[in-house]
C-alpha positions in Angstrom: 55.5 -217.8 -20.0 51.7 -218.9 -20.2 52.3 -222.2 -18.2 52.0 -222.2 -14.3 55.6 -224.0 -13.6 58.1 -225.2 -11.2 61.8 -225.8 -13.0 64.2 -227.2 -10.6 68.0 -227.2 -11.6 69.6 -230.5 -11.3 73.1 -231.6 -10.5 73.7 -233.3 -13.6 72.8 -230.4 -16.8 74.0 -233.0 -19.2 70.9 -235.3 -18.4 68.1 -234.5 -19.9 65.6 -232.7 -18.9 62.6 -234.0 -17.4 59.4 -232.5 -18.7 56.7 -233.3 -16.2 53.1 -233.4 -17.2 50.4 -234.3 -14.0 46.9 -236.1 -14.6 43.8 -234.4 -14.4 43.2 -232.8 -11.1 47.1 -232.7 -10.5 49.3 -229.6 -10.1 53.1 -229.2 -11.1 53.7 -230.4 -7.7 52.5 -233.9 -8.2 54.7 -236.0 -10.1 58.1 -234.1 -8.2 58.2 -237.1 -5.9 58.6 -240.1 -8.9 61.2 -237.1 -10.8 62.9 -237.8 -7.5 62.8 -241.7 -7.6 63.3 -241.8 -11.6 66.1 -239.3 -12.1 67.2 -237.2 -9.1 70.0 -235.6 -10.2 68.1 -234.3 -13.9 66.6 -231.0 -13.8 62.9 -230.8 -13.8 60.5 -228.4 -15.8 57.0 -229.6 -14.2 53.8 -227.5 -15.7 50.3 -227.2 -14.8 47.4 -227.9 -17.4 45.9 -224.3 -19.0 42.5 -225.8 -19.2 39.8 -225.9 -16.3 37.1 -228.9 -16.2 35.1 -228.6 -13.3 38.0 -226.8 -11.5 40.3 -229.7 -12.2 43.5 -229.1 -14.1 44.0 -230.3 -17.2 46.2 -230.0 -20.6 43.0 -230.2 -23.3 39.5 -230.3 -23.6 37.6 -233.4 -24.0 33.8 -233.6 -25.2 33.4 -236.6 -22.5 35.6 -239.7 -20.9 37.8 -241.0 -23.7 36.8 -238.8 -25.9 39.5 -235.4 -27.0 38.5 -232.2 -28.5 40.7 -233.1 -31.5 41.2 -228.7 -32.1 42.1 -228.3 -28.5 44.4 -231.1 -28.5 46.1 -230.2 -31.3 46.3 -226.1 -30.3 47.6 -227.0 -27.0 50.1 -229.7 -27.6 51.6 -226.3 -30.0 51.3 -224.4 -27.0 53.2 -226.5 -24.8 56.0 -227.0 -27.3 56.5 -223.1 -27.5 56.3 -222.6 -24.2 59.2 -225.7 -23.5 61.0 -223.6 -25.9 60.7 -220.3 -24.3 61.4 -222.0 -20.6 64.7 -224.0 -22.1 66.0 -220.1 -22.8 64.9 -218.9 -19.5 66.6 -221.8 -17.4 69.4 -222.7 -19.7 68.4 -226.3 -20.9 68.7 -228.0 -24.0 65.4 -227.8 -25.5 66.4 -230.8 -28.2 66.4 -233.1 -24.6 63.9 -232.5 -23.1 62.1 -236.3 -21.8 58.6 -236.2 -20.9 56.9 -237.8 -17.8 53.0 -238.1 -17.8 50.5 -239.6 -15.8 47.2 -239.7 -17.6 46.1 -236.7 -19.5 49.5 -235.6 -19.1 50.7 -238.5 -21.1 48.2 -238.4 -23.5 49.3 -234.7 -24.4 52.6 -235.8 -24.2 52.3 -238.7 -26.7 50.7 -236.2 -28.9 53.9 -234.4 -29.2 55.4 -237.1 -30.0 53.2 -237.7 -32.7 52.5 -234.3 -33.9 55.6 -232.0 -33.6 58.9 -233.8 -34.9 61.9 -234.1 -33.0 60.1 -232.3 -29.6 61.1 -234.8 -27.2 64.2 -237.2 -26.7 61.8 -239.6 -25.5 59.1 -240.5 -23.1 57.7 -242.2 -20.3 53.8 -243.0 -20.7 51.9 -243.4 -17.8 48.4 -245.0 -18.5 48.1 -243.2 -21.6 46.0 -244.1 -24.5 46.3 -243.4 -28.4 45.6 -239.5 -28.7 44.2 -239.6 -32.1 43.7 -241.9 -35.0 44.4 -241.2 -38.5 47.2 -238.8 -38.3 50.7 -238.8 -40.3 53.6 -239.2 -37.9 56.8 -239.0 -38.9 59.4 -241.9 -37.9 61.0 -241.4 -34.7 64.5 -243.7 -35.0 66.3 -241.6 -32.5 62.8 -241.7 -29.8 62.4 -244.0 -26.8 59.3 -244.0 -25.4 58.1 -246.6 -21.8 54.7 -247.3 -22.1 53.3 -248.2 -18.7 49.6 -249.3 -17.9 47.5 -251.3 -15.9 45.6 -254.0 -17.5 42.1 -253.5 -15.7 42.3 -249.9 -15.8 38.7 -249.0 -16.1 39.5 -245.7 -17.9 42.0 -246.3 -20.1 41.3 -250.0 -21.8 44.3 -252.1 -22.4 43.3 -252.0 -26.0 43.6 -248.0 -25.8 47.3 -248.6 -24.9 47.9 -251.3 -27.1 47.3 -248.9 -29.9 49.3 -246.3 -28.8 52.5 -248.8 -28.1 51.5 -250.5 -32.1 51.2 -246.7 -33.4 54.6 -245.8 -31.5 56.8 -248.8 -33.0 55.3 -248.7 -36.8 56.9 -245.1 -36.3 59.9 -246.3 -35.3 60.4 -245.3 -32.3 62.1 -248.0 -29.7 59.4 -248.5 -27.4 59.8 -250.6 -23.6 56.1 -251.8 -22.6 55.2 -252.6 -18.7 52.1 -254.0 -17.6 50.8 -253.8 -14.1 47.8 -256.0 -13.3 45.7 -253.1 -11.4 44.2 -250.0 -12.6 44.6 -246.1 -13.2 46.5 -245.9 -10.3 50.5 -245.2 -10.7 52.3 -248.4 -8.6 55.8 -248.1 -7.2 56.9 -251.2 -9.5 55.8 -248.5 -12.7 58.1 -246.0 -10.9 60.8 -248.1 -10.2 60.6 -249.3 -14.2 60.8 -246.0 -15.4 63.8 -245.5 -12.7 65.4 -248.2 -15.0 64.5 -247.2 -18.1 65.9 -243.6 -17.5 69.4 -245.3 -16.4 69.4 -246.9 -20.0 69.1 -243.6 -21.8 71.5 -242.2 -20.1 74.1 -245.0 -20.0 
């Protein structure tokens, strides 16, 4: 298990699982509150970024703001797949649904699963993310629901940034549910509350 990790066993084992994935700076203890508000009877696998920058935590490398180390990106998203694998057969979860909830860099890499390795998440909930990489074959994702969730004068992560992601996610097929705040990088209670909804709708 190369992943620092918390996985907390839920009430409910036939929800899925929710796969949580902090922003930079964060720990697996960060997003354990919103797990609480979104879904608090799922179990919870919540991992810590491998990579340092500047002693902050993080899931890949970047060369500067907005900008991904497209080998790093691409090595760890793998890694993080295995290692969801390896942790579903530790803790006794389905691996095949497994939804992911990321703040930031932690739903950039998440959104790059989703794009890269088929079938590695039921679906997802996008918190001020941004389009992980251009110009890269994704297969269709029918069966995927994703909740994109961003601010509209977030000063890192341009609206336009999102607005690719949410454009590269439906010409995939995936069923995607967009929210707009009208603040910034910072995660609002309405976003949470959202997501709270959204999760009741897969679940139905």
């Amino acid at each position: 298990m190369n992943h620092e990790h918390l996985f907390i066993k839920g009430e409910e084992p036939s929800l899925p699982t929710l796969l949580l994935l902090h922003g930079t700076g964060g720990d697996e203890n960060d997003l354990l509150p919103l797990a609480e508000m979104i879904a608090p009877k799922a179990s919870i696998l919540s991992v810590r970024g491998n990579v340092s920058e500047n002693g902050m935590n993080r899931y890949f490398r970047r060369l500067a703001a907005g900008v991904f180390d497209k080998e790093d990106l691409a090595k760890r998203t793998e890694e993080l797949h295995t290692f969801v694998q390896e942790a579903a057969k530790t803790y006794h979860f389905d691996a095949r649904n497994v939804i992911a909830v990321g703040y930031s860099n932690g739903a950039n890499i998440a959104a790059n699963l989703l794009y890269t390795i088929k079938d590695s998440l039921t679906g997802a909930v996008l918190f001020h993310a941004m389009q992980p990489q251009d110009h890269v074959q994704i297969d269709r994702m029918e069966q995927t629901s994703v909740l994109v969730s961003s601010g509209r004068r977030d000063g890192m992560i341009p609206a336009a940034e999102s607005e690719k992601l949410i454009q590269t996610l439906k010409d995939a097929g995936a069923d995607v549910t967009e929210f707009w705040t009208d603040g910034g990088h910072e995660l609002t209670r309405d976003e949470v509350l959202e997501a709270q909804k959204w999760f009741v709708q897969q679940t139905d």
